[in-house]
N, C-alpha and C positions, 0 to 999 in steps of 0.2 A: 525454125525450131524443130528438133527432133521428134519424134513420137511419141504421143502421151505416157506410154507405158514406160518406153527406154528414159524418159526425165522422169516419171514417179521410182523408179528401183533406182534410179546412181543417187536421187536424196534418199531412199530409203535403206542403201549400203551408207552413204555416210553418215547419220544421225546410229543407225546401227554400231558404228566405229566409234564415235561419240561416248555411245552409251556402253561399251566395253573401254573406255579408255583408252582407246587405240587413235583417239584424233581430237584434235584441243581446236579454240580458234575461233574467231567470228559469229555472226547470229547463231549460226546451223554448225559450224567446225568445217565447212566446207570449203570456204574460201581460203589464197594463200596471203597469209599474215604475216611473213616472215617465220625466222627459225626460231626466235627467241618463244621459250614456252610461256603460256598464260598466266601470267597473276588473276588468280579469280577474284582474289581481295581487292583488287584495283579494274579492274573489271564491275564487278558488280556494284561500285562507287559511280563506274562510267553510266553505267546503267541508268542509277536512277534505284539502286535498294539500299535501306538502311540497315547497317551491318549489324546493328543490335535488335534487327528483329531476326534478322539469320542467324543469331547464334541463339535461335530458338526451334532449328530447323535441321531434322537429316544436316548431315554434311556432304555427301555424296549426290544430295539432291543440285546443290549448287553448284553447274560445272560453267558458269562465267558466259553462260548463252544469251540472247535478246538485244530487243531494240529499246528497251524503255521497260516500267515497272507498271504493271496494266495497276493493280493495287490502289496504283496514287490519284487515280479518278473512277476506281468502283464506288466507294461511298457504303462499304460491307456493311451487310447489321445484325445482329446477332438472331440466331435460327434461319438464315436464308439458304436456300441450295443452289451453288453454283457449280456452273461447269465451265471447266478449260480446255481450249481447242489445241491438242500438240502438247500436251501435258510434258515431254519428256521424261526428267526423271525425280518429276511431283514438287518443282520450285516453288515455282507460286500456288497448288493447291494447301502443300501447307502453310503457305502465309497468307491465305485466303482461312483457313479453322482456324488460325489464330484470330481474325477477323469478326466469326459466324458463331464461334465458340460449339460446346457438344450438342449445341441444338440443334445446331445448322448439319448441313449437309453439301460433300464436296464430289464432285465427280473429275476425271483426265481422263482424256481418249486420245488417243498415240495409237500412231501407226505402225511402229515400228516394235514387234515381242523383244527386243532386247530392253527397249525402253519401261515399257510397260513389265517387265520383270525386274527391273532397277526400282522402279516408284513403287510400288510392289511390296517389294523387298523394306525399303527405307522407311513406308508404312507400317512394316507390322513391327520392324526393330523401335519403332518411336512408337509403336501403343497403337496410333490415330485410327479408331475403330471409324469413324467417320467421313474417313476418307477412303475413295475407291477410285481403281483405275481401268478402263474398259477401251480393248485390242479396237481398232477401229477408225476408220476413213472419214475425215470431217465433214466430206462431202455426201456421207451417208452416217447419219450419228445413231450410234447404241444408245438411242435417249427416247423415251415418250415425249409427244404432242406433250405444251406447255406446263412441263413442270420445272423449269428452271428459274430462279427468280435475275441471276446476273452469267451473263457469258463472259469470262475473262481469257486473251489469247495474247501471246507474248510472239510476235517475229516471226509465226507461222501461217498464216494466211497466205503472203507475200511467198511460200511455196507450192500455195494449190492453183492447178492446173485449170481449175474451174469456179473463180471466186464467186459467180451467179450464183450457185446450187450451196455454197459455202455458206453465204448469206440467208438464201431461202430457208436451207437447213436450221439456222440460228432461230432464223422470224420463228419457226416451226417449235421448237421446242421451248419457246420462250413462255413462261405466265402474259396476259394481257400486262401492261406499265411493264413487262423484264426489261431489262436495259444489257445494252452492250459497253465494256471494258477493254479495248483493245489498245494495245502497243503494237505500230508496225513499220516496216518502210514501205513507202509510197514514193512514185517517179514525181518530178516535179519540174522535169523534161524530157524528150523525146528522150529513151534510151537507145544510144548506138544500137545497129543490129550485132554484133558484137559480142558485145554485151549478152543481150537475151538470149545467142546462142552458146555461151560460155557455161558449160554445167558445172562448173568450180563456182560461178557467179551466181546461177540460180541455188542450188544448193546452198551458198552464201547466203541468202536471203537478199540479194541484190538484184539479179536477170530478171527475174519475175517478178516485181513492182510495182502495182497497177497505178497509172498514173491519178492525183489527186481527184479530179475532178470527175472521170471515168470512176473510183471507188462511190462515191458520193452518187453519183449516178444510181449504182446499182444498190447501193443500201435503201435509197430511193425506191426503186422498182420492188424492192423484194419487202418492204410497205413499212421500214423503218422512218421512225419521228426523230425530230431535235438532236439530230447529227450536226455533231460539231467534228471536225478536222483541225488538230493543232499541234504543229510542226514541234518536237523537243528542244527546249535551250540547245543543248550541248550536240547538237544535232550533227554538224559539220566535226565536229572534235570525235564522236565515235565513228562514225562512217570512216572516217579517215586512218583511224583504228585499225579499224576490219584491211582499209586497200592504199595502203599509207603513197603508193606513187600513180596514181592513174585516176587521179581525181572525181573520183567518183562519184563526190559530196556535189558536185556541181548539178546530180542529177537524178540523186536519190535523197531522200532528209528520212530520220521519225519522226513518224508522226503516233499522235494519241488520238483515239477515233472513237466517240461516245455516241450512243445514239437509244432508243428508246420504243417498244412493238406496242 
């Protein structure tokens, strides 16, 4: 694998191009999917979102990204504060307030200022005075010691260079019982070296994968409870998506990864 810095800037040029419109495509828009341009309407079906709560949502917030809909195993309740990891451009923070309602309180931290000027933007044209988005490295969060009541993260873990400090950082800002909400891929075999070194792949949210039981491990160490791992139905059918000839699915799945500080 390359050097930390040169693999954080080529995801961070292309989530960058993402978020101008300039690149469509798989988890992250990184990967090649073919020419054919994105159905985000069919996309966000593959996903795992229900399209009648998006047409409750920015439209610009939904550009057909992710491995699964973190949403469908938070369990939101109204007044609670949550924060999303990779927020992009604010998907699921607003169907998370649709969730929390004006009581609640929502946070996105995105590393990327094109993103975080998109979600931004799509908050104040929708009103959503309760939602905020904060420039910033997951691995180090713009967040106080435990005020969060749910961490929700959509297909972006499976980019950080450093999932230990990723997790740490979660346990840290959680309330005691906060619970984690995550969609993600996860290896579910050895991945080719190949593979991991393919920055179109990592970028994809695919090279960087941490394998199942390695995740689980470190949710473990970093002192999370009642971690559950459960691979997505439709799991081989999106993967296959993203990298339709190079069988991919043989060695990545989503997964939904729940777990409780």
């Amino acid at each position: 694998m390359k050097r930390k810095e040169e693999v954080r800037k080529f995801i961070r040029k292309r989530y960058t191009a993402v978020a101008k419109n300039e690149s469509r495509g798989c988890c992250g828009g990184g990967c090649s999917c073919g020419s054919a341009p994105l159905d985000i309407t069919e996309a966000s079906k593959l996903i795992g979102y229900d399209l009648k709560e998006l047409a409750g949502i920015p439209q610009e917030a939904n550009m057909g990204l992710g491995c699964g809909n973190p949403l469908a195993i938070a369990d939101l309740r109204e007044g609670e504060t949550v924060l999303d990891l990779g927020s992009g451009g604010g998907l699921d923070c607003f169907l998370a307030r649709q969730k929390v309602g004006e009581t609640g309180h929502v946070i996105g931290v995105d590393m990327t200022p094109d993103m975080i000027s998109l979600a931004r933007k799509n908050a104040e044209e929708a009103g959503f005075a309760n939602v905020e988005f904060r420039l910033g490295e997951i691995e180090h969060l713009p967040v106080a010691d435990g005020t969060v009541d749910v961490i929700i993260s959509n297909c972006v873990i499976n980019l950080s260079l450093d999932k230990e400090q990723v997790l740490r950082e979660a346990y840290r800002v959680l309330k005691p019982g906060g619970r984690l909400a995550i969609s993600d891929v996860l290896a579910t075999a050895q991945l080719p070296q190949d593979v991991k070194d393919d920055l179109d792949l990592v970028a994809g949210c695919i090279g960087g994968a941490e394998y199942v039981e390695d995740m689980r491990a470190i949710l473990q160490k970093a002192g999370f409870k009642n971690i559950c791992l459960t691979p997505k139905d439709n799991s081989k059918e999106l993967i296959k998506s993203w990298v339709p000839d190079k069988n991919i699915e043989d060695f990545v799945a989503s997964y939904f990864i729940s777990a409780r500080k």
